[in-house]
ChimeraX commands (.cxc) that place a marker at each C-alpha (Angstrom):
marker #1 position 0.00,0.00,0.00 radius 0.5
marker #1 position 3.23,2.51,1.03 radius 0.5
marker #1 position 4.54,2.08,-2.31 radius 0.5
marker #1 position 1.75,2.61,-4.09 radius 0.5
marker #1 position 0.72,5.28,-2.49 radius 0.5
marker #1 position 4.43,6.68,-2.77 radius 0.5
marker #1 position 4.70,6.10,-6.60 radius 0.5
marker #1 position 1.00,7.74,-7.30 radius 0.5
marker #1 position 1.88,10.37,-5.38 radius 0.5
marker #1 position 5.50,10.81,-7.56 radius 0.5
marker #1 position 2.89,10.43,-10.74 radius 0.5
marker #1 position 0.87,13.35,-9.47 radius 0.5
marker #1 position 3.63,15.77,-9.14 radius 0.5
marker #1 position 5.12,15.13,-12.29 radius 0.5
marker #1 position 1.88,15.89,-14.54 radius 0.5
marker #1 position 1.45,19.10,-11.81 radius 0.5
marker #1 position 3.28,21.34,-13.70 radius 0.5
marker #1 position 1.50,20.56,-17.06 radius 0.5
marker #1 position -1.92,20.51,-15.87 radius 0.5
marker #1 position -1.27,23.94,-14.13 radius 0.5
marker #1 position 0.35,25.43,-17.70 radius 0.5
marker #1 position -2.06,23.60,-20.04 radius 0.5
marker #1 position -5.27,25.17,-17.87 radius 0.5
marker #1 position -3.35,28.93,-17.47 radius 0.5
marker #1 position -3.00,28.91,-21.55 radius 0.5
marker #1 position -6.51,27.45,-22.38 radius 0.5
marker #1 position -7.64,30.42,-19.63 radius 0.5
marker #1 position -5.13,33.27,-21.21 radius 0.5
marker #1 position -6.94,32.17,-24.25 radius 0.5
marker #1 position -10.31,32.27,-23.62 radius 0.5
marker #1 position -9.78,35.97,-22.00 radius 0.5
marker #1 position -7.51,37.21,-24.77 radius 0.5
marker #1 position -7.75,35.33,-27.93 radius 0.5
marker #1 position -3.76,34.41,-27.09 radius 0.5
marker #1 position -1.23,33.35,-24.89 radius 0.5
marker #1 position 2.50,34.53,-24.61 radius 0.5
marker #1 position 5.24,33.23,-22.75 radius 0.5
marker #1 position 5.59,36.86,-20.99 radius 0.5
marker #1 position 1.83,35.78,-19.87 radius 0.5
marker #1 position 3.14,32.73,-18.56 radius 0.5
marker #1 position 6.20,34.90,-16.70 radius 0.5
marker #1 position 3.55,36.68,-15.27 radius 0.5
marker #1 position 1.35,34.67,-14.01 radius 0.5
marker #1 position 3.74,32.17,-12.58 radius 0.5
marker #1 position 5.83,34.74,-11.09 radius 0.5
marker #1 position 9.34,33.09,-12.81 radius 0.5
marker #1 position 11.23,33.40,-15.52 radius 0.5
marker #1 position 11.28,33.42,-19.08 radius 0.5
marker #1 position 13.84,30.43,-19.24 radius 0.5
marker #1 position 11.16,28.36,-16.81 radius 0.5
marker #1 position 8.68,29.22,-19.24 radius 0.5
marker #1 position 10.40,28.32,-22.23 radius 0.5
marker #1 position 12.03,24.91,-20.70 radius 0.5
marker #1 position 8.49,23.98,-19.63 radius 0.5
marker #1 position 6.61,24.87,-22.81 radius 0.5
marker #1 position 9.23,22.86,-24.72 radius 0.5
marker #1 position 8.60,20.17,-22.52 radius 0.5
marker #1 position 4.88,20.29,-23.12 radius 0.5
marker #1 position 5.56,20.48,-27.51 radius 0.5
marker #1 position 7.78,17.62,-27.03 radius 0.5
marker #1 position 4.64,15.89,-25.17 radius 0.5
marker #1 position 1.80,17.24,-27.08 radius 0.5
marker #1 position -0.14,19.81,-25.27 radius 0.5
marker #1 position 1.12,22.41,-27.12 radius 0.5
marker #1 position 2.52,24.19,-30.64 radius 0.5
marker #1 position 4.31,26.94,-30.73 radius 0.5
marker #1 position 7.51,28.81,-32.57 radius 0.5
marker #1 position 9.49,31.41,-31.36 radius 0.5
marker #1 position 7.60,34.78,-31.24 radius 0.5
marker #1 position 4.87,33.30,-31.48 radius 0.5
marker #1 position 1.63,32.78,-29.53 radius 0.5
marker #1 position 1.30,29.20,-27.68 radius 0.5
marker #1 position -1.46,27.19,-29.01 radius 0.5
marker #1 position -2.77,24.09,-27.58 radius 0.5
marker #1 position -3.04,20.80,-28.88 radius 0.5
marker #1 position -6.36,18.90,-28.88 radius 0.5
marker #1 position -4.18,16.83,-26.04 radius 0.5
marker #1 position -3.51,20.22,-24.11 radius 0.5
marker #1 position -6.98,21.31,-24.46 radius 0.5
marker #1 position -8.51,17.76,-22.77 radius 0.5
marker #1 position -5.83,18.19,-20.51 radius 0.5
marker #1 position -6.35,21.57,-19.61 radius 0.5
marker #1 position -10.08,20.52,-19.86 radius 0.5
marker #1 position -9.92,18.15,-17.28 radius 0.5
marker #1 position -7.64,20.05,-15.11 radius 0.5
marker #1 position -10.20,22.74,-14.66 radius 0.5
marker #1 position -13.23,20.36,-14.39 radius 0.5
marker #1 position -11.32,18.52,-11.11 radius 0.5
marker #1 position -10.32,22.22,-9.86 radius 0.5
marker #1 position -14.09,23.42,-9.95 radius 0.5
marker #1 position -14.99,20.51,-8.16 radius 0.5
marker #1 position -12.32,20.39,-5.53 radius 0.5
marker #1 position -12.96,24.22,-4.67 radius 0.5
marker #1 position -17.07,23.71,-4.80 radius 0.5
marker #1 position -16.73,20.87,-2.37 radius 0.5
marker #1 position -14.37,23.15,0.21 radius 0.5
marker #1 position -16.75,26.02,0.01 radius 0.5
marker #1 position -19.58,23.69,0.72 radius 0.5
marker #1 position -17.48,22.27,3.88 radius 0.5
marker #1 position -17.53,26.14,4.34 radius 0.5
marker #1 position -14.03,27.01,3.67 radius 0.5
marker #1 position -13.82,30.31,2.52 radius 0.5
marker #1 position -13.69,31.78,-0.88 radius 0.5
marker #1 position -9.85,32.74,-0.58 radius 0.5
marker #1 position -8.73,29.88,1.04 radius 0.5
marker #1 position -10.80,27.55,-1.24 radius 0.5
marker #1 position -9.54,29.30,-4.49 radius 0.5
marker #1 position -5.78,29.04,-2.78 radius 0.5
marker #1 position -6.23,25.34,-1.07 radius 0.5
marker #1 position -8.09,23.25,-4.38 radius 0.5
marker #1 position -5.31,24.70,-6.67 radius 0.5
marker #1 position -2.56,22.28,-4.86 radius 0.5
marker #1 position -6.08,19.69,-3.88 radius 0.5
marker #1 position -6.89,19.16,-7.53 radius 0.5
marker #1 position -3.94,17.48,-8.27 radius 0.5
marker #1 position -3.88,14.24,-5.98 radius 0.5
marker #1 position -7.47,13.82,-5.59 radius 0.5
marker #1 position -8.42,10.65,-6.62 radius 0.5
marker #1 position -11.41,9.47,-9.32 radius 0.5
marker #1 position -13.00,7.85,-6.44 radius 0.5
marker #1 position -12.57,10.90,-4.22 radius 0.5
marker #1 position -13.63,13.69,-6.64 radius 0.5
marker #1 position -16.67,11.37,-7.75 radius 0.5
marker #1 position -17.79,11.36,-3.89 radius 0.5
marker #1 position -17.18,14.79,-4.08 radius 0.5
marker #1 position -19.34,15.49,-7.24 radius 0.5
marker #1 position -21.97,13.36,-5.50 radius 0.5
marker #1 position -22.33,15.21,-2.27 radius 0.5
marker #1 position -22.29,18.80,-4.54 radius 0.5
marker #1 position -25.17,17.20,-6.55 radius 0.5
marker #1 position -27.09,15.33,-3.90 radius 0.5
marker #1 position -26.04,16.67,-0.85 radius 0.5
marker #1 position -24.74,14.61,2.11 radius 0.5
marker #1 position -25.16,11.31,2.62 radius 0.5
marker #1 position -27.51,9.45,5.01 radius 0.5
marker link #1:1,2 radius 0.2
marker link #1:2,3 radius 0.2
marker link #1:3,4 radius 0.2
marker link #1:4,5 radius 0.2
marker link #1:5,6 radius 0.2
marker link #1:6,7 radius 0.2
marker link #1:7,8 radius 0.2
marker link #1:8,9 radius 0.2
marker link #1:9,10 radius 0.2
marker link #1:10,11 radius 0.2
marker link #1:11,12 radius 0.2
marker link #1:12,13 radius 0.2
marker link #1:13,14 radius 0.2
marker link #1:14,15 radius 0.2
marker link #1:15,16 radius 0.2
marker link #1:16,17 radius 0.2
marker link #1:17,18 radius 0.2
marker link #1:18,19 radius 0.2
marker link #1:19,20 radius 0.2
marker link #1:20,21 radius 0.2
marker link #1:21,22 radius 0.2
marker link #1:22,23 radius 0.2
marker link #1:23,24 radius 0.2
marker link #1:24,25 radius 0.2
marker link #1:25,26 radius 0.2
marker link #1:26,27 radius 0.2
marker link #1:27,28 radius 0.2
marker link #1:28,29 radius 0.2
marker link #1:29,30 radius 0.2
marker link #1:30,31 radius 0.2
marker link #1:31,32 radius 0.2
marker link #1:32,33 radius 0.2
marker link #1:33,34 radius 0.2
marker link #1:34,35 radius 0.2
marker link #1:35,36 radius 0.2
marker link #1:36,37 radius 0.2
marker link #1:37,38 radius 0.2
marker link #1:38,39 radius 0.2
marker link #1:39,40 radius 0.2
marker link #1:40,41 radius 0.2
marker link #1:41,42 radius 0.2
marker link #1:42,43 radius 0.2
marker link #1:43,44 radius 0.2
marker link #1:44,45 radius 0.2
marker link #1:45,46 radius 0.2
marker link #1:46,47 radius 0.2
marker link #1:47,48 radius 0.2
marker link #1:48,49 radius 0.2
marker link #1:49,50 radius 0.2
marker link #1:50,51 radius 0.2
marker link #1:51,52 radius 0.2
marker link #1:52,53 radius 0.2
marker link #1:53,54 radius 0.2
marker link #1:54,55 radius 0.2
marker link #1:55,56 radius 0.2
marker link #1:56,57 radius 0.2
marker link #1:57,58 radius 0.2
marker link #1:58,59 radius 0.2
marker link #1:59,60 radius 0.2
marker link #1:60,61 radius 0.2
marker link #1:61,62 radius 0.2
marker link #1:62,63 radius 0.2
marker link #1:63,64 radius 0.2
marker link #1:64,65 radius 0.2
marker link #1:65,66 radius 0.2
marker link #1:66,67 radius 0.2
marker link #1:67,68 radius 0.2
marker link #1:68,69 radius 0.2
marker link #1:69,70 radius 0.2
marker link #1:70,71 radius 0.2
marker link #1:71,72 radius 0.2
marker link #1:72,73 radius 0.2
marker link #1:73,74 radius 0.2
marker link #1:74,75 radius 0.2
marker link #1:75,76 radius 0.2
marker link #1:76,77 radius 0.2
marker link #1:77,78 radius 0.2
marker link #1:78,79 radius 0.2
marker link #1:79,80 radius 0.2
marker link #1:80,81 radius 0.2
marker link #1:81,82 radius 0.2
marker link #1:82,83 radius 0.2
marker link #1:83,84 radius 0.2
marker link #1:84,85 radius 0.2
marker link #1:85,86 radius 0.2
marker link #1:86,87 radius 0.2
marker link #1:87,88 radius 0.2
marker link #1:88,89 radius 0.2
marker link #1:89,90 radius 0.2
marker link #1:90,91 radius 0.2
marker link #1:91,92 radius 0.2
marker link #1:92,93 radius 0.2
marker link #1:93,94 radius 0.2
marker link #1:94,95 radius 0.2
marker link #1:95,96 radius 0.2
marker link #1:96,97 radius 0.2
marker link #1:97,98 radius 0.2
marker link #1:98,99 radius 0.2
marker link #1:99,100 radius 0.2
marker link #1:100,101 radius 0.2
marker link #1:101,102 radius 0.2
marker link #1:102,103 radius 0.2
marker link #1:103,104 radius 0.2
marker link #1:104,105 radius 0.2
marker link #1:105,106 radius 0.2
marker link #1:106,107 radius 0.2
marker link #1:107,108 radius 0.2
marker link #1:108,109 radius 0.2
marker link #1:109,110 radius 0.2
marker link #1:110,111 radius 0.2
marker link #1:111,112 radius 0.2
marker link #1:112,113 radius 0.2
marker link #1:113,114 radius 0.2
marker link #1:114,115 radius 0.2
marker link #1:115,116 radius 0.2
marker link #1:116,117 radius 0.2
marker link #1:117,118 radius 0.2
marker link #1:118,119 radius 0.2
marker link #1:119,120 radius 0.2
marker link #1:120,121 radius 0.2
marker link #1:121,122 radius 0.2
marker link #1:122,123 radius 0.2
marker link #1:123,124 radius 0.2
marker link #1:124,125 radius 0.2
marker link #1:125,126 radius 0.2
marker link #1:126,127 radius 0.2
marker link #1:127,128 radius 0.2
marker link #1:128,129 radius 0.2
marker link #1:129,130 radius 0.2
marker link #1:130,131 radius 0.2
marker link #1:131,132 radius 0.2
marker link #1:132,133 radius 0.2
marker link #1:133,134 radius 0.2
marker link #1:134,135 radius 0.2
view
């Protein structure tokens, strides 16, 4: 159980960083019609060379296309990950606020949350958010 818990966990933090960069673009797009790597920059509060080494990463994995210059574009890939990304995140911070967690610290707490929570978990989750408690 240790180890698989262990090697999930490793899983989880790996695909972090993509989810998180695939959902920021898909949301830099939807507000702007484009996203930039100085969008990226600014948003993640680092710089341009983390930006560029993890976009490259996510063209070499197929979440996204982009040249140099250019505007990043996601991939239909990036977009179901992104996608799915934000679909877990919008659960994770309904259920908190529900729970009664504040707006702030439900915003802050399901953007690390979203990440590890299982199928099973986040299904429970949905279910109380759609049917309420149960008995």
């Amino acid at each position: 159980m240790k180890t698989t818990r262990h090697r999930r966990i490793r899983h989880d933090h790996a695909s972090e960083v993509a989810e998180d960069y695939v959902e920021a673009i898909a949301d830099a797009i939807e507000r702007s019609g484009s996203c930039r790597a100085a969008d990226l920059v600014s948003l993640f509060g680092v710089t341009h060379a983390t930006v560029s080494n993890t976009v490259s990463r996510l063209q070499r994995d197929g979440f996204v296309n982009t040249e140099p210059y250019q505007p990043i574009e996601l991939t239909p890939a990036g977009r179901r990950l992104a996608t799915k990304a934000r679909q877990r995140h919008e659960v994770v911070e309904a259920f908190l606020k529900k729970l009664g967690v504040s707006d702030r610290a439900a915003a802050i707490d399901s953007e690390g949350i979203e990440h590890h929570v299982s199928k099973e978990t986040l299904a429970a989750m949905k279910q109380v958010l759609e049917k309420g408690w149960p008995k």
